[in-house]
C-alpha positions, -999 to 999 in steps of 0.1 A, spaced: 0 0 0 14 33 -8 2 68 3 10 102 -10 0 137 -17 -29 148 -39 -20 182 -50 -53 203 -62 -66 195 -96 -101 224 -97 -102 255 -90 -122 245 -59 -95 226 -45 -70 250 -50 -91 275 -34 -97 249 -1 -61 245 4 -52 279 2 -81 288 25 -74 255 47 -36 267 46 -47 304 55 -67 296 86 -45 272 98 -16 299 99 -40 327 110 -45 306 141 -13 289 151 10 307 174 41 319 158 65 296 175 47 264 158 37 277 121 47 255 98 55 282 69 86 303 66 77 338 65 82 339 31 56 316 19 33 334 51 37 365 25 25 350 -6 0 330 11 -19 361 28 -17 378 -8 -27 354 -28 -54 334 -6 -81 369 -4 -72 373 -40 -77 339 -54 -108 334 -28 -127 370 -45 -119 354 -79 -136 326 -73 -165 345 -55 -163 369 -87 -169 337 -109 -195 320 -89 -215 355 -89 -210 357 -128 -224 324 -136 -257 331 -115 -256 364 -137 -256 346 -168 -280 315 -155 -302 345 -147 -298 363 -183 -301 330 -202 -338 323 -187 -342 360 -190 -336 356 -227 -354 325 -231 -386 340 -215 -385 370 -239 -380 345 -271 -405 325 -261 -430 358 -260 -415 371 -289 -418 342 -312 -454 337 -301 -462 374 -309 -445 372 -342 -463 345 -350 -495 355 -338 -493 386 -361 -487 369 -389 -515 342 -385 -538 370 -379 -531 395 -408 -535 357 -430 -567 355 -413 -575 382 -425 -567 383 -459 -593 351 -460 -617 374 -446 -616 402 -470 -600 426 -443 -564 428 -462 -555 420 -497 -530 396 -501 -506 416 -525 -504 435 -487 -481 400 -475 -454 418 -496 -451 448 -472 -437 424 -450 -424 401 -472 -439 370 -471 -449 354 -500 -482 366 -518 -493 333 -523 -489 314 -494 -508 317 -452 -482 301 -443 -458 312 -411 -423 316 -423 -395 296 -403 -390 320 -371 -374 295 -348 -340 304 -344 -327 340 -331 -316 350 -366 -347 343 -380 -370 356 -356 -349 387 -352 -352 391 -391 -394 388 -398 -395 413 -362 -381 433 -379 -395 427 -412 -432 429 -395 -422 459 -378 -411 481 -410 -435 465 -428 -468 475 -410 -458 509 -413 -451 510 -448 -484 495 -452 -504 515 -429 -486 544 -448 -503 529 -482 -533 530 -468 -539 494 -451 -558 489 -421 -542 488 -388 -540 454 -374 -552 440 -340 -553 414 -316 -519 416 -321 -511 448 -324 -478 459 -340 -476 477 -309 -474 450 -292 -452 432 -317 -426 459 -317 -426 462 -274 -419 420 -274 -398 422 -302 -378 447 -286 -378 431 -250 -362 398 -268 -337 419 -287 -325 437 -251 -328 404 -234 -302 393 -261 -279 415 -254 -278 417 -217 -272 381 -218 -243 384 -244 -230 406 -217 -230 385 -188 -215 359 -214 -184 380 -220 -187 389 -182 -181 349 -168 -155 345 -197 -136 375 -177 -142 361 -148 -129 329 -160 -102 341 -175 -93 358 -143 -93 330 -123 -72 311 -144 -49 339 -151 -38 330 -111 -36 294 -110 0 288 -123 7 313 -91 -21 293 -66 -4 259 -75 35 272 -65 24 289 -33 1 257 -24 33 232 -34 53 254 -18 34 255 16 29 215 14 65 210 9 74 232 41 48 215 61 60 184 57 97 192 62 83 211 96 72 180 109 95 155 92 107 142 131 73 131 134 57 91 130 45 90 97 9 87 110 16 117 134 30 140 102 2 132 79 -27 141 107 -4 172 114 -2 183 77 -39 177 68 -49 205 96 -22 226 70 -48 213 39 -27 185 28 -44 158 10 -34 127 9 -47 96 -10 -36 57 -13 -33 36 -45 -56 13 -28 -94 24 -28 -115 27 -1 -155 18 -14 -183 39 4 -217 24 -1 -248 51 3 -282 46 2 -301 78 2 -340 79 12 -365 102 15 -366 118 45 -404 120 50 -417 89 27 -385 69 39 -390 62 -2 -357 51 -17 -339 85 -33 -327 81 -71 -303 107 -86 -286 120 -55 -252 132 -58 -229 123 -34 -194 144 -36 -160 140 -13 -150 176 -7 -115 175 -5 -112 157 -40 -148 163 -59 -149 131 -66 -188 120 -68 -213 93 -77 -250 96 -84 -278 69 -68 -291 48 -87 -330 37 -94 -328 23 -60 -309 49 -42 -275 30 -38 -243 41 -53 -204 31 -46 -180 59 -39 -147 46 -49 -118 71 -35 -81 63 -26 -88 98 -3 -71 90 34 -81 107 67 -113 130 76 -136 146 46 -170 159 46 -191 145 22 -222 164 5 -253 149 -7 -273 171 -30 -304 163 -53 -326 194 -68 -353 208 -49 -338 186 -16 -319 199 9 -279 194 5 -264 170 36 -231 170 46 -218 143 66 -181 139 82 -166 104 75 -131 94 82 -114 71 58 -90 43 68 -65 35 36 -89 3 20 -118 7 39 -152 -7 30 -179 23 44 -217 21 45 -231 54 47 -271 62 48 -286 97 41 -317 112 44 -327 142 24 -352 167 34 -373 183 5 -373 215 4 -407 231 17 -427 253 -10 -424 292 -6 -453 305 20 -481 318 0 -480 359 -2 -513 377 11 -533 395 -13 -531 429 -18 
């Protein structure tokens, strides 16, 4: 059996063992800091730094989540407006109201009631726009104003999609920025982290190999074994007692994860050695985190039970 160091690997590790490292430090009297006051330097610039990256990241994805379904939403309206326009000016061409040489104005073809392809962004952006110039030329020619919809109300959905686009194109180029930043410090994050690892260990290098290793994780080592340990998990409901598919289990000091299956079991399979906390999640549950300490080749039952989430409160009336 052989155990050694896993150095970080995600962004999310990196930022636990320079926080891990950071706290450690902040809190250990000076006489017994494992660090040289070099590495203490680097560490106390880099940690915030790295840390508000991260947090910088993190806020930009929920920007962009929040601008996609923003976007989506708007489509949706838009293309159901555009479409709804164009079915009822052909509706009204078989009632008399509009002559169909009018289609041309926004042009569609003379000939046909059919609704033109509108169900990409190009394309929908093009016959708004097309519906929008149109109308007026044709109200301009003399034609009779539409309704039910209006091109009033065309142009104000057409125009919420089109500002819906772009806000979301912005919080695009706003996560690849914040990406970009966070990756623009990891060559940096992964010296200072080696370097505090390798200090640590030489600061307790007197020490039993059990004794350095238990020292060194409370510095944010991690250390893993060629020989895998299993975890076995069955996950339940925590009301029905049901059996819980789909739940994610995931070893925090290595993201390393497994999903239950139709039955709610899964096997965890980690050569990860010493304490960890382990988090259960599943969508619209609550996330559990459990502590479980891992002998090198262990064989680990863990259960969970997941609370559901409870539904908002219904608001008062006005």
């Amino acid at each position: 059996m052989a155990i050694q160091r896993k150095l970080p690997g995600t962004d999310e590790t990196r930022n636990r063992a320079l926080s891990g490292a950071k706290t450690k430090k902040d809190n250990t009297a000076p006489a017994n800091i494992a660090i040289t006051p070099a590495t203490i330097t680097r560490l106390d610039a880099m940690q915030p730094l790295f840390n508000g990256l991260m947090q910088s990241r993190a806020n930009a994805q929920q920007a962009q989540s929040n601008s996609t379904d923003a976007k989506d939403l708007a489509q949706a309206r838009a293309h159901m407006f555009v479409s709804h326009f164009i079915q009822a000016f052909n509706n009204g061409v078989d009632r008399g109201m509009f002559p169909a040489s009018h289609r041309a104005f926004y042009q569609l073809d003379v000939n046909s009631n059919s609704v033109p392809d509108i169900n990409t962004e190009p394309l929908l952006t093009q016959w708004g726009q097309r519906l929008i110039d149109g109308d007026a030329a044709r109200i301009a020619a003399g034609g009779a104003p539409m309704a039910m919809p209006t091109i009033a109300e065309v142009t104000f959905e057409y125009n919420a999609f089109k500002n819906a686009n772009i806000a979301q194109s912005a919080a695009k180029d706003a996560l690849d920025q914040a990406q970009e930043n966070v990756e623009d410090q990891r060559e940096e994050a992964d010296k200072i982290i080696l370097k505090i690892w390798d200090e640590v260990e030489t600061f307790f290098n007197e020490e039993t190999i059990t004794s350095k290793r238990r020292k060194a994780r409370e510095w944010g080592l991690v250390y893993i074994s060629t020989v895998k340990s299993i975890i076995r998990v069955k996950a339940r409901h925590a009301v029905t007692a049901a059996a819980l598919p789909g739940v994610s289990a995931r070893i925090v000091e290595t993201d390393e994860s497994a999903v239950t299956d139709a039955n709610g079991d899964l096997q965890l399979k980690t050569g990860f050695v010493g304490i960890t906390d382990i988090e259960f999640g599943k969508p619209t549950f609550i996330t559990e985190t459990k502590q479980l300490d891992i002998p090198e080749g262990s064989d680990l039952t863990q259960d969970v039970n997941l609370q559901p989430l409870l539904p908002a409160p219904p608001q008062p009336a006005p």
